[in-house]
N, C-alpha and C positions, 0 to 999 in steps of 0.2 A: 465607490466600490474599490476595494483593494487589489492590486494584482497578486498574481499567484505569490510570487516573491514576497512581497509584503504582508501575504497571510502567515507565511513560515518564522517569518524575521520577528512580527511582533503584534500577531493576531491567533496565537495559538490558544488560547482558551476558549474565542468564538469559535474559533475550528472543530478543535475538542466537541463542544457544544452540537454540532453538525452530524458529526461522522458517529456520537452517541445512538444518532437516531437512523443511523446505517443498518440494512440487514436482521431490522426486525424477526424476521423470518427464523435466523440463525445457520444460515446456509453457508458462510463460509468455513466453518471449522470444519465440519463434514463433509464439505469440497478436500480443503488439504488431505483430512484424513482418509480420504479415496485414494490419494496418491501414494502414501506416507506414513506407517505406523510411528507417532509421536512418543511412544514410550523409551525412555531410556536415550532421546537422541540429543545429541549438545547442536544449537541452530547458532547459524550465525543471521544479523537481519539487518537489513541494510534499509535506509530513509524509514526510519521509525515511526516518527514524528513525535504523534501524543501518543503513541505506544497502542496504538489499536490490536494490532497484531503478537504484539507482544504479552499484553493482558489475553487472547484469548489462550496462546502456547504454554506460557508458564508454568500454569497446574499440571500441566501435562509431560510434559520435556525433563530432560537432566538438568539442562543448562540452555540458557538463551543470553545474547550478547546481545546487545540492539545498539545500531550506532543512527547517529543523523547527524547535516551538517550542522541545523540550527541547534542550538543551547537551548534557545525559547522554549522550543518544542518540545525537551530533553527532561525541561522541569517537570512539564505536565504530567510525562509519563510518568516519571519519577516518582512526584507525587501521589500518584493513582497506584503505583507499582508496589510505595510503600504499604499501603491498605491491605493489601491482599497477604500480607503476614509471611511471605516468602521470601527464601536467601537463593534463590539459584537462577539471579538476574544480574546484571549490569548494564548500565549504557556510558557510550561514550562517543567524542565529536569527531566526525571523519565522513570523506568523500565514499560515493561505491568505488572510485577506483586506488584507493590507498587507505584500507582496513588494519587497523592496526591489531592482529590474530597470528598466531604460526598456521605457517604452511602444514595441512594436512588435517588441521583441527576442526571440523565442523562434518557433522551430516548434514545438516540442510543447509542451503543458505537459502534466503528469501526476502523477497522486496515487493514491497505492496502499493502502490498509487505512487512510486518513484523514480525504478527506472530509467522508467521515461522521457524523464528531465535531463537523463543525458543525451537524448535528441533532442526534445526543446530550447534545450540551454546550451546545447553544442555548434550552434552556429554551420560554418559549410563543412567541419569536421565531426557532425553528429553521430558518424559511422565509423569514427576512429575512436570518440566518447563513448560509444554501446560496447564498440570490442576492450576497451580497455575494462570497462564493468563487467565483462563477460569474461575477461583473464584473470581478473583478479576473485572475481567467483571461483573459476577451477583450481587455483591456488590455493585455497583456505578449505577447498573440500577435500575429504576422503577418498579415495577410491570408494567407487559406486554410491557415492554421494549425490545427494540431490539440488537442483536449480528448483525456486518457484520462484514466478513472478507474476502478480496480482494487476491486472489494470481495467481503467472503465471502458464498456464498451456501449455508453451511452448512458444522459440522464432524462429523465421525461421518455422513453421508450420501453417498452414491452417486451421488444425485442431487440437482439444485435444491433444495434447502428454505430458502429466505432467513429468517434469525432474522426474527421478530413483529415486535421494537424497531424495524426496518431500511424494514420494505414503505413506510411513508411514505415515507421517505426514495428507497427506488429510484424509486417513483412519478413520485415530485418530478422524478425524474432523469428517465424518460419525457416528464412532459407539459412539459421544458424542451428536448425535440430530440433526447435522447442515443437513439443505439440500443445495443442492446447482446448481446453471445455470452457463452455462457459456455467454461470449463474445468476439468479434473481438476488437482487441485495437492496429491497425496496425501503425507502427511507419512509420511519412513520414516528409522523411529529403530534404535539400535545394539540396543537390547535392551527387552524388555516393560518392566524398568524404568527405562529413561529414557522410555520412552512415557505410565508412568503418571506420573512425576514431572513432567513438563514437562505434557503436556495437562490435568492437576489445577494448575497453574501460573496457568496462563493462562486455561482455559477453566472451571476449578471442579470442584470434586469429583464429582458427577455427572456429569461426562464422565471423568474419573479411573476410575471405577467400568467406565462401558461399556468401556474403554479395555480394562480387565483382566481383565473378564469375555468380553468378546470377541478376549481375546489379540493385540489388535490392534499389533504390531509396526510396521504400516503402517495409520495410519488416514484414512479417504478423507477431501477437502475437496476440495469445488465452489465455484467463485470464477469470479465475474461480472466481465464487463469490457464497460464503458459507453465510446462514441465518439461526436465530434460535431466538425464543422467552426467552429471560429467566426468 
């Protein structure tokens, strides 16, 4: 099984393959737009990936900018991005904390399942990795501009259970302003065994295992969604 790192760097089309089968429901477009009339607005989008977020905004939006650090990733979307017969996209490679946009350019920015990563991957400096992604958020936005950030708040659960690794991190995201709702983003696959092969993927064997002992065709995910003016 690949580490997260390893899915980004050079497993992006099983990934792809994955996160297709995200949110059957269709609950997250109508989350954001709770928050955020999408018409007319230029988004900036930080860790892309395969462009999940970026293919739902697009038809909607002015303009969307989607950046990731992987290239890998970059293709995919690109590719998918191309299909959909629209010019009022770009992507390109860059950190959440060195976006390369003018200052003041953006109404939303937004970042979906990434984050994060700048706690996970920030080492004893995790909290100087999140404020730096949160500075350069405020820098690329508008006045009365919007922060959104997307994360799991569990997979195999019904309800909230935010992985361990994660609670600092959301914390962080509290005592910095964000409030936050959540939603149901239940993945529903063709067959029990692409359920098991893809959630054993991503998530590890142990969820592989619940995955087929509980027949789970469609297995439930709870995803948080954090909002704040900056």
């Amino acid at each position: 099984m690949p580490t997260e790192k390893d899915v980004y760097e050079s497993h992006a089309d099983q990934y792809e393959r994955l996160i297709r089968r995200e949110d059957y429901q269709g609950n997250i477009l109508s989350a954001i737009e709770s928050y955020c009339t999408l018409d007319g607005l230029d988004v900036v989008e930080l860790g892309a990936g395969t462009g999940r977020l970026t293919r739902l905004l697009a038809p909607y939006v002015h303009s969307i900018k989607a950046f990731d650090a992987s290239a890998h990733m970059l293709k995919v979307a690109e590719a998918s991005l191309h299909k959909m017969n629209l010019s009022n996209w770009e992507t390109g490679i860059a950190d959440h904390r060195q976006i390369p946009v003018p200052d003041s350019s953006a109404d939303l920015a937004i970042s979906g399942w990434s984050f994060c990563y700048l706690a996970v991957w920030g080492g004893v400096d995790w909290g100087s990795a999140l404020q730096a992604g949160l500075d350069e958020i405020g820098r690329i936005l508008r006045p009365s501009g919007m922060a959104l950030i997307i994360e799991s708040l569990g997979t195999g659960t019904e309800k909230p259970r935010p992985p361990e690794h994660l609670e600092a991190y959301f914390d962080w995201l509290t005592e910095t302003g964000f409030e936050r709702g959540w939603m149901r983003t239940d993945y529903r696959f063709e067959s029990l065994e692409e359920a098991v092969e893809l959630s054993t993927f991503f998530f590890g064997e142990e969820m592989g295992r619940q995955v087929r002992e509980n027949n789970w065709q469609i297995l439930p995910e709870c995803t948080g969604i954090w909002w704040k003016k900056v």
